[in-house]
C-alpha positions in Angstrom: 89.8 -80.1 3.5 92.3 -82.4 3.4 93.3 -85.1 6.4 96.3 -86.0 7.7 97.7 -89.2 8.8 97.7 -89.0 12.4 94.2 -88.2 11.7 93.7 -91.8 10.4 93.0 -95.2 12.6 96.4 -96.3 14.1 98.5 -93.3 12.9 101.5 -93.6 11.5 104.6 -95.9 11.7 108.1 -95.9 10.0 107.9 -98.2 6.6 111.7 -98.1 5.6 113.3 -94.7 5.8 109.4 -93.1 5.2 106.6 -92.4 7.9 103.2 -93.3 6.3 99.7 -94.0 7.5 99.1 -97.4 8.9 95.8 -97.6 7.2 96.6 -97.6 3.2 94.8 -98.4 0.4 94.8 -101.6 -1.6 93.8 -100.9 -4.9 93.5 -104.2 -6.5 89.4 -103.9 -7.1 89.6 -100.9 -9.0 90.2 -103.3 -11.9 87.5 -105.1 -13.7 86.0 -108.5 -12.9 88.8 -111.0 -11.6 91.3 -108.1 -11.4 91.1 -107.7 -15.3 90.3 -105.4 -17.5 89.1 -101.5 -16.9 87.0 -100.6 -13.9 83.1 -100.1 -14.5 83.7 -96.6 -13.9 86.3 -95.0 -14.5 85.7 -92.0 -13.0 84.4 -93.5 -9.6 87.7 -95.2 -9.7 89.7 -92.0 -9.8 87.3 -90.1 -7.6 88.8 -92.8 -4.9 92.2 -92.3 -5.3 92.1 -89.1 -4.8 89.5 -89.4 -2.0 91.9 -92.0 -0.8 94.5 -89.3 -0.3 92.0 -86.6 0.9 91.5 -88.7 3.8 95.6 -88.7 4.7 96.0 -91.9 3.3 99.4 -92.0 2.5 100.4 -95.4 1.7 98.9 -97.2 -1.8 99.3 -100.7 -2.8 98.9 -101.6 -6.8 101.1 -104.2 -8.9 101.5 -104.3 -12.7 99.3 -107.6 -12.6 95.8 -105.6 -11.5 94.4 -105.6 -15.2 96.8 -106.2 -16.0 98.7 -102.7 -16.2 94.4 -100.5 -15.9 95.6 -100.0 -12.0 99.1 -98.7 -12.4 97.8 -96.3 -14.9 94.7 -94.9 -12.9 97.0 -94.1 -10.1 99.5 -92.1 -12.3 96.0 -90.7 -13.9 94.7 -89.7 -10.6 97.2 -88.7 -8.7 100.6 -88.1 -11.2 102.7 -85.6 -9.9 102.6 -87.7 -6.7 103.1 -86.0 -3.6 106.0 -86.1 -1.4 104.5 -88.1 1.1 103.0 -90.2 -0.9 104.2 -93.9 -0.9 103.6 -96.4 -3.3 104.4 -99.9 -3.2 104.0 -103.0 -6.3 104.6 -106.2 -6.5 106.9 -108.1 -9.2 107.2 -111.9 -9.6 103.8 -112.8 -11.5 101.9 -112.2 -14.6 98.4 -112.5 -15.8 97.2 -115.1 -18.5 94.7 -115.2 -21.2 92.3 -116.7 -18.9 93.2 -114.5 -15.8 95.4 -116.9 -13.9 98.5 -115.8 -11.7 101.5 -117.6 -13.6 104.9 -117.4 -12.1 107.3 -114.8 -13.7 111.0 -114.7 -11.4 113.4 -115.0 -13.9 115.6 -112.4 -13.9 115.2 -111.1 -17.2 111.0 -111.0 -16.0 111.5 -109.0 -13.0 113.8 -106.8 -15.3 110.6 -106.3 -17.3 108.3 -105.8 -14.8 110.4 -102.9 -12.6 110.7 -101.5 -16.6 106.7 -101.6 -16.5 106.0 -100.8 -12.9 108.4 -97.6 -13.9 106.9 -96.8 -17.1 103.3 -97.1 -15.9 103.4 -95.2 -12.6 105.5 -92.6 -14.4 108.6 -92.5 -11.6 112.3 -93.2 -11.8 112.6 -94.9 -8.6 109.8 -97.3 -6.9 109.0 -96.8 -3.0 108.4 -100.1 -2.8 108.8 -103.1 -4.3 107.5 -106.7 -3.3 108.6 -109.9 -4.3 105.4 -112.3 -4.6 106.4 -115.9 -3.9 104.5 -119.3 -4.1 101.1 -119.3 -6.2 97.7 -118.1 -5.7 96.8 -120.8 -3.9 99.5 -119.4 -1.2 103.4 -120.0 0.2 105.2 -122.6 -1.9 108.8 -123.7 -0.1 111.1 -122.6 -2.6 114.8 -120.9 -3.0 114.5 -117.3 -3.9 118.4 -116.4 -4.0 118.1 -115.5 -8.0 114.9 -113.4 -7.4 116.3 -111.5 -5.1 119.7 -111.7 -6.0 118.3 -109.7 -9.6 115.8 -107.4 -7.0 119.1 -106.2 -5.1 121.3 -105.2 -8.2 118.2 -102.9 -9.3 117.7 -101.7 -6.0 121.3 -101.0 -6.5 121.0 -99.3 -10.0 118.5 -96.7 -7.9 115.2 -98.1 -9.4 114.3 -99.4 -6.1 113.9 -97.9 -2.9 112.8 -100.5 -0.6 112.2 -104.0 -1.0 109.7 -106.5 0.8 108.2 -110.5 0.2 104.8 -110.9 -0.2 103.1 -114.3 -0.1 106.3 -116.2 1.1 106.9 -118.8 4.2 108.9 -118.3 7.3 111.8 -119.8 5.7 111.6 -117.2 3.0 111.4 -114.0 4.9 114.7 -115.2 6.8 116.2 -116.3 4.0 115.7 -112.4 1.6 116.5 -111.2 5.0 119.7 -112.7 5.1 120.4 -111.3 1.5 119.0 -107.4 1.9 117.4 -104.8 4.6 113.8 -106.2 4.2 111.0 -104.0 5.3 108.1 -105.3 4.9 106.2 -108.8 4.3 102.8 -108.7 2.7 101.0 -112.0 3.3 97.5 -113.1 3.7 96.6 -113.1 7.2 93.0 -112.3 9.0 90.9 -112.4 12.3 90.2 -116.2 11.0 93.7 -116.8 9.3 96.4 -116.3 11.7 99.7 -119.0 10.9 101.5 -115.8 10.6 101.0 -115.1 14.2 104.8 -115.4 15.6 106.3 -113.7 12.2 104.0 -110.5 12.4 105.4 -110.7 16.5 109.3 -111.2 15.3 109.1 -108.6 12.4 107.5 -106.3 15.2 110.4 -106.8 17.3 113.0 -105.9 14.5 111.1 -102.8 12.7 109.8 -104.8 9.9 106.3 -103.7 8.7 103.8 -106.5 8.3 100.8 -106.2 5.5 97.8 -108.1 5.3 96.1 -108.7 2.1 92.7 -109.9 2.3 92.6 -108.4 5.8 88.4 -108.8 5.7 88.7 -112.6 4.3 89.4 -112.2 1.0 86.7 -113.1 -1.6 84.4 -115.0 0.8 83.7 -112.3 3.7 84.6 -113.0 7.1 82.1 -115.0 9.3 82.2 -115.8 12.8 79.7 -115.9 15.8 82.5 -114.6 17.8 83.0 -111.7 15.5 79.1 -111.0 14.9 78.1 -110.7 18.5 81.2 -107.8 19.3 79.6 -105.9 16.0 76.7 -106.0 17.7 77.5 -104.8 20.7 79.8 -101.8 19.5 76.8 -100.9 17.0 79.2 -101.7 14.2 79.9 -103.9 11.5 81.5 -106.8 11.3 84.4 -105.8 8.4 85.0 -102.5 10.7 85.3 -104.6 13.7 87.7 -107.3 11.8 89.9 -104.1 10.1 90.2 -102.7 14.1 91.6 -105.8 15.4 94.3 -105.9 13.1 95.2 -102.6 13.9 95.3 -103.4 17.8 96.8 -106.8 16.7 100.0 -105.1 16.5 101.9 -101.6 16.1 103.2 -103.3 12.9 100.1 -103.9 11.1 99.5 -102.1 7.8 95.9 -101.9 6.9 95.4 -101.8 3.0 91.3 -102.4 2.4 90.2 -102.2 -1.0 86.9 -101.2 -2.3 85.9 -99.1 -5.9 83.7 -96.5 -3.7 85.1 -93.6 -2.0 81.9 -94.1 0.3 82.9 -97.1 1.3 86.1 -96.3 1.7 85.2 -93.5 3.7 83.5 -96.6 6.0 86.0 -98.6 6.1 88.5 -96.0 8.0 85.6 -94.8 10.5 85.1 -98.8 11.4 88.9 -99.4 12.0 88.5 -96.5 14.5 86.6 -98.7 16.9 88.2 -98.9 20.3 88.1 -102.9 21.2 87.9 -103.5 24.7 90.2 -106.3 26.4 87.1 -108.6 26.2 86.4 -107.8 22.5 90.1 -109.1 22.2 89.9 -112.3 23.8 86.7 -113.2 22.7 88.2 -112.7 19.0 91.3 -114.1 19.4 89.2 -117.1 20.0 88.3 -116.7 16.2 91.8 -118.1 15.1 92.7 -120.2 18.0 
């Protein structure tokens, strides 16, 4: 039977003109090694998309770049015709090398291209969701973005966008595409141990904007923290489950979007972000990033 999701750790909030759940799915492991290539297998990576959905997940996170392209195209194979609740949201602004780096790619013939591809491969006329990735993969790079998003806007204007957001941009930069178009959402790296986006995620709050952590359990090195050990212990629970709760209690605003190739541990991941944290389990945390 399937869930709904209200039925889902932190329930639902408003992500532009759509109400999705605020734990999604991040589905840039279902690629192969360093986000290239096919998945292992193939069908374990479609049985959790769809098991992703089963659960009432209704928000999914890909970009053209996982593979590059193998993502976008088990999504459409799993779940094409999407349903009407569904909500997925890319990222343009990159590309993938021979030897799997991140290059740059904001010209605006490139993001042309890629909302062609992101199109193409999801099999939709119009995107849900479309971030703009900034800096580089070592993180935020100060930098003007007036041409990206000046080309982002006229195809959000042509109807091949519905919303737009920033992912992996400064301060500076969310005001700034702000300034420009209705912005609503920023996806940036933030964590129980990484928190310099602390007073963004608490303006964006304030004005509606949704706020989306990747590598919300510490990316490719795992979280690790007394502080964070000794409140798993005392809930019974791990520490991922306890790190994925805080940023749901962290604030209404949050997005959730843990990825993982098994539907098991998917299934883990939302019964962990279920834990209630007391107001001690909270301070002693916050300490974490202080």
């Amino acid at each position: 039977m399937n869930s709904t999701p209200t039925d889902l750790p932190g329930g639902t909030w408003t992500l532009g003109d759509r109400t999705v759940s605020r734990f999604g799915y991040g589905a840039m492991q279902l690629a192969g090694p360093r986000v290239m290539g096919p998945p292992k297998d193939h069908d374990a990576a479609i049985a959790v998309l769809r098991a992703a959905v089963a659960s009432g997940i209704t928000h999914i996170d890909t970009a053209e770049t996982y593979g590059p392209r193998v993502v976008n195209d088990l999504i459409r194979e799993a779940l094409h015709p999407y349903a009407d609740e569904l909500f997925l949201a890319t990222k343009v602004g990159g590309r993938r090398d021979a030897d799997g780096g991140w290059p740059a790619a904001r010209r605006p013939d490139e993001l042309r291209a890629q909302i062609d591809d992101n199109l193409d491969q999801l099999g939709v006329d119009t995107l849900d969701l479309v971030h703009l990735r900034l800096g580089n993969a070592e993180g935020p790079v100060a930098e003007d973005v007036t041409q990206a998003m000046t080309t982002l806007v006229d195809l959000q204007q042509q109807g091949l966008i519905r919303h737009l957001g920033v992912s992996n941009a400064t301060a500076d930069q969310v005001a700034q595409a702000r300034s420009m178009a209705p912005i609503v959402s920023v996806q940036n790296m933030y964590n129980l141990a990484n928190r310099w986006d602390d007073a963004l995620i608490d303006e964006l709050a304030t004005d509606g904007i949704a706020y989306i952590p990747f590598f919300p359990l510490g990316g490719f090195s795992p979280l690790q923290t007394d502080a964070l050990s000794a409140v798993a212990t005392r809930l019974g629970a791990t520490p991922m489950s306890v790190a994925l709760a805080w940023l749901l209690q962290r604030s209404p605003n949050i997005f959730l979007i843990p990825g993982t190739s098994s539907a098991r541990h998917l299934h883990e991941n939302i019964a962990g972000a279920g834990i209630e944290l007391s107001e001690d389990d909270l301070r002693n945390l916050d300490r974490v990033g202080g």
